[in-house]
N, C-alpha and C positions, 0 to 999 in steps of 0.2 A: 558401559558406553563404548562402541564402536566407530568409526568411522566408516562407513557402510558406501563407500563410491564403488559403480559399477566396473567390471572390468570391460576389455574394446568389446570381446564376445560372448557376453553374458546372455547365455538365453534361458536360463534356470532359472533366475529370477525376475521378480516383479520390476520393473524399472521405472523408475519415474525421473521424467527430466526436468531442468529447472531451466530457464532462460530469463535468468534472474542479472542486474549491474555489477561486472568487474569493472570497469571502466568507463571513461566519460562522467555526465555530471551528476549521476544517481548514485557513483561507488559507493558514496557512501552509507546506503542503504541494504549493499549487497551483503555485507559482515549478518549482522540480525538477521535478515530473510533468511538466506543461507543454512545458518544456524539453526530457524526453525524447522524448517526441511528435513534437517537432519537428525533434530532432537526426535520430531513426529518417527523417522524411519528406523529409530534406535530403540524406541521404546516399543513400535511394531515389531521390531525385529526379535527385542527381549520376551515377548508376549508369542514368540511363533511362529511368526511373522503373518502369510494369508494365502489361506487356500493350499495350505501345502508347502508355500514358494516364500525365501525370504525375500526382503526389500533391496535395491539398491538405487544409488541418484547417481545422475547424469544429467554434472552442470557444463550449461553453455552460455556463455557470455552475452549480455543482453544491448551493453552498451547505452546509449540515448539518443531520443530523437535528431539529434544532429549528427548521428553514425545509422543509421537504416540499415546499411548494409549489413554491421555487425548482427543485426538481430536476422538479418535472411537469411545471413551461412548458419547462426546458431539453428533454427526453425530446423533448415534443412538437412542440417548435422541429427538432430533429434529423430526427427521421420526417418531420416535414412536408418539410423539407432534401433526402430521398431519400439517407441517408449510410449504406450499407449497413452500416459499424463503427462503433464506440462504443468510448470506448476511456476508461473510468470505472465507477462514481463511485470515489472516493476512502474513502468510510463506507459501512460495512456496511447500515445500517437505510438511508441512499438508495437503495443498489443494490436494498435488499428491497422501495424504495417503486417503485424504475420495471422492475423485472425481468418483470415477466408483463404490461408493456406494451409492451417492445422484442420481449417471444418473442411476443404476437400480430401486429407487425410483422415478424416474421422480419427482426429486424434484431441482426446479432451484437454482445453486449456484452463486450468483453475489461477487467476490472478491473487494475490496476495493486497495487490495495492493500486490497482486501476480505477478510477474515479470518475473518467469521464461519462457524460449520459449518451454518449455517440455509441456507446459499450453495451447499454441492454440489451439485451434480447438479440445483440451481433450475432450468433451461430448457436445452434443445439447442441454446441459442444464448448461453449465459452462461458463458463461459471467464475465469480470473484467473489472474495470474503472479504474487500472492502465496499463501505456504502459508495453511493455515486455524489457526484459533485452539490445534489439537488441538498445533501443532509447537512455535508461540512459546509455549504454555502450560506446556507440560513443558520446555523450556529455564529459562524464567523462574524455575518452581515447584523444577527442580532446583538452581539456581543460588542461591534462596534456602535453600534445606536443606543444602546444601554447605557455605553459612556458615556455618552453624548454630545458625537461626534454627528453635524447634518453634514458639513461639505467632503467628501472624502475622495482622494486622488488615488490612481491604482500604478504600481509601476510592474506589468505583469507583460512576459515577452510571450511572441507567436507561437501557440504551439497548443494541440486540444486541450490538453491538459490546463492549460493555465486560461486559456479564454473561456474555457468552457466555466473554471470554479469563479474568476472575476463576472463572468455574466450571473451567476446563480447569488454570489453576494451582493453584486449591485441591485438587485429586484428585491433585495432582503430590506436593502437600505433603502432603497425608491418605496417602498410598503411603507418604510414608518418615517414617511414625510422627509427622509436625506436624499441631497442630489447629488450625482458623480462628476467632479468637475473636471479630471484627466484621464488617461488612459481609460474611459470608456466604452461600450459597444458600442462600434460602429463609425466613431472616431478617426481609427486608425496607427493610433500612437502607443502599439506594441512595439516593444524591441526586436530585434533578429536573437535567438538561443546563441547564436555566436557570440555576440554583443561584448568588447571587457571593458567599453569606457562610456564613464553614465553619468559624464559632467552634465549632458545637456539635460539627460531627461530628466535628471534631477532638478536641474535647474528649470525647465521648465511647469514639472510637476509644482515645485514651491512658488512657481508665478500664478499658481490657479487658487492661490490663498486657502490649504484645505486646511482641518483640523485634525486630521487623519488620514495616514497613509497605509495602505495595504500592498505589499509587497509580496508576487506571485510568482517565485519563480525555482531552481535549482542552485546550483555552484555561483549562479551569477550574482547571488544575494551577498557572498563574502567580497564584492567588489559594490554594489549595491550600497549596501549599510553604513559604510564608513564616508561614501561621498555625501549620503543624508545627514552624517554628523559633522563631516567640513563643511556642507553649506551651511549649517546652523542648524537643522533641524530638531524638533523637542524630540528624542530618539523614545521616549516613554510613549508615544502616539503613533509606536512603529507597530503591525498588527501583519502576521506571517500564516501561511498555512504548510500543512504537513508535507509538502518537497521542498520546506526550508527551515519549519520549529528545529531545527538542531540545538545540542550542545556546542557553544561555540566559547570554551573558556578557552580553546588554547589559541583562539584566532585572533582577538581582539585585545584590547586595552581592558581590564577591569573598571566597570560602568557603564561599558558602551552603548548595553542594549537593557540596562536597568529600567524596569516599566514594562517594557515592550511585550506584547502578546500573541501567541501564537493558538493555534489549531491541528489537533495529529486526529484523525479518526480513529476510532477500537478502545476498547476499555482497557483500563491501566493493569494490567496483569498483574497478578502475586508477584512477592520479591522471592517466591520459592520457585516458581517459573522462569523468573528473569536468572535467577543464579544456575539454575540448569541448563539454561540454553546458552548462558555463558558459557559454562564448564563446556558444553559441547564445542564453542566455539576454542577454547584454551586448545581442547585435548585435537581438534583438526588442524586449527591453524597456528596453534603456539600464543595465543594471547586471548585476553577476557573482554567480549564485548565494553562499548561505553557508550552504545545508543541499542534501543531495542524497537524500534522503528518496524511496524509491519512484525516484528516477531513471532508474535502470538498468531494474527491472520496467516502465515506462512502456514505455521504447523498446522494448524486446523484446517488447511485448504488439500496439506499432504493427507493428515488425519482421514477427508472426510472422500478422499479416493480411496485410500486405503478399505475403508467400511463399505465405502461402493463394491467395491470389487467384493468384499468378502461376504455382501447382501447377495450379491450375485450369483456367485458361487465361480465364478472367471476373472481371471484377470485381465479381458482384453478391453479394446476403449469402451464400446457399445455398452458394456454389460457396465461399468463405472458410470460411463453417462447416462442411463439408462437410470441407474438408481442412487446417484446424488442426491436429487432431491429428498427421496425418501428419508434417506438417514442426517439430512439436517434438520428432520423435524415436520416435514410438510405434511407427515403420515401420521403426527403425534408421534405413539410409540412411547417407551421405556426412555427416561430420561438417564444418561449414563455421560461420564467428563472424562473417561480411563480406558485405553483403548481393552484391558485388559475385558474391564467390566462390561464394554462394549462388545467385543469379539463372543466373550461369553453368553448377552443376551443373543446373538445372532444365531449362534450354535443351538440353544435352545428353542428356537423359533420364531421371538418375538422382531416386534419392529421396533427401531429404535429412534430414539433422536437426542444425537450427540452436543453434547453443548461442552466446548473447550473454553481456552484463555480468553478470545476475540470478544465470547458473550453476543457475536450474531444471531438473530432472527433466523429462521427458517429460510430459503428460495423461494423468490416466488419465479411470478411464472415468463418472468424475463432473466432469471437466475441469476440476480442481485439478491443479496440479505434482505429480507423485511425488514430488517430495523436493527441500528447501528447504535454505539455509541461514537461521541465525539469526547473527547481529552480537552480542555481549556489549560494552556502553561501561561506563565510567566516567567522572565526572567531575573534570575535575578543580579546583584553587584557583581559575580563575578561569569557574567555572560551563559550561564547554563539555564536552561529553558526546568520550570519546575511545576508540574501538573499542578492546580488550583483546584478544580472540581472537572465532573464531568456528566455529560449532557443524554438523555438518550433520543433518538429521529427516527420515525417512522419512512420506510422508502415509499415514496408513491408510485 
């Protein structure tokens, strides 16, 4: 296992960039993704790498929706790079700020964890191996009605990402007879992403008498949570989605978020998986992951560039964008998990359809997954969120 980052003037190699969170409110997402990136480009690299050329990344800092500009220098740091992939952003409203700057470079962007439905079918060059808002919505939205929960208040701030999955669970919960008494569509009673003091809106969220609280957001959830348990709230009827299910035992009080339920899209990978893309992360950065968040989507997203290009027989965008589809299945094909055994059917002739950690569906033909799994956590007494079961959704 290498640590495989591009040098400034690498033109021998295949490069794939990531404009993935160093900083701002997704960091902590960055570690995992990262990680997987680089597990996919180590185990290309150990197989031969593709077409001749081996692999290298070239990360650029993605930042969040409330830094735009980090992700514009990053974009254009890339382009300038000549990195025919991209393999990011991490947040929905980044992806929306560099998405029609990568499709007039004809430079392919494979997202890891973009959610929102503002996303389909964005550019002939814009592929993600997470599902869209429509799948984790209706998981979420049913999973709170199943408890049975009718009145349910949202504290979810501005931003596509968060209005987009609060609208797709309030239709979940409007379907089976529950009404939205706060933070609503159409309302107006989103926060600002800036936001760190939520005396009111918590306060006013617990004047709408709900039974359930669904809480949508980033970084602002560890300032979020604790004022839902100063004003009294039953923290067990606290209900998160995946840019905020974290591990939070080193943040809180043990008990805090005892009950409380969350939602991460992607199937819960092997612990043979997760200890790998750990070790990848030890041997780059000097420590061993403690969230695997998007991990699995990362590497498969790297993976199925990779197999593009080498279906290809080029390494440049056109020829990757060109035949993603193909190799996640849309063509049938040789079912193969290893890039090894994959490269190998390619060389022989066949068509393949790779299926990794993520366990996504094929592309369709707005180049979202057909079909996703969703993770259901709980947490437990000492605040770390711990998978329950999980769910599989068809994208429409």
């Amino acid at each position: 296992m290498t640590d495989d980052k591009c040098s400034a003037n690498d033109t021998s190699s295949l490069r794939i960039g990531e404009l993935l969170p160093v900083t701002g409110s997704l960091a902590f997402l960055g570690p995992p993704e990262i990680s997987g990136v680089g597990l996919a480009i180590s185990d290309a690299n150990a197989a031969g790498g593709v077409n001749g050329q081996k692999i290298c990344y070239d990360l650029q800092d993605s930042s969040d929706s409330d830094h735009l500009q980090v992700s514009t220098k990053g974009a254009k740091t890339l382009v300038a790079n000549q990195d025919p992939v991209v393999i990011g952003a991490a947040s929905s409203t980044v992806s929306l700020n560099v998405v029609d700057y990568f499709d007039a470079h004809k430079t392919v962007e494979i997202s890891p964890a973009n959610t929102s439905p503002s996303l389909s079918g964005a550019s002939p060059f814009y592929f993600r191996t997470a599902p869209p808002d429509s799948v984790q919505g209706s998981a979420l939205g049913s999973l709170i009605s199943q408890d049975g929960a009718s009145r349910v208040a949202f504290l979810v701030f501005e931003d596509d990402y968060g209005t987009g999955l609060r609208d797709n669970v309030q239709k979940t919960i409007e379907a089976a007879n529950g009404q939205c008494v706060y933070g609503c569509k159409g309302d107006g009673q989103e926060f600002a992403p800036a936001e760190t003091n939520f005396s009111s809106q918590v306060q006013q969220a617990l004047a709408s008498n709900p039974d359930a609280i669904a809480v949508i957001a980033f970084d602002q959830t560890k300032s979020i949570l604790p004022e839902l348990s100063k004003q009294g709230w039953d923290m067990s009827k606290v209900y998160m989605t995946d840019g905020n299910t974290a591990d939070y035992s080193k943040d809180f009080d043990p008990g805090l978020l005892e009950g409380a339920q969350g939602t991460i899209p992607g199937a819960d990978a092997s612990d043979e998986f997760k200890q790998r893309v750990s070790d990848w992360n030890q041997m780059a950065n000097g420590k061993p992951l403690d969230d695997y968040s998007y991990a699995a989507e990362s590497y498969d997203a790297t993976m199925l560039a990779i197999l593009a290009a080498a279906k290809g027989g080029k390494n440049d965008s056109t020829t990757i964008q060109q035949n993603l589809p193909s190799v996640s299945g849309t063509d049938d094909g040789t079912e193969c998990s290893t890039v090894s055994d994959c490269l190998d059917a390619i060389g022989n002739g066949d068509t393949i359809h790779y299926t990794g950690p993520s366990s996504i569906g094929p592309f369709n033909s707005d180049n979202d997954p057909s079909s996703a799994y969703i993770g259901i956590y709980k947490y437990d007494k000492t605040n770390k969120n711990i998978l329950s079961t999980t769910i599989q959704g068809s994208v429409g």
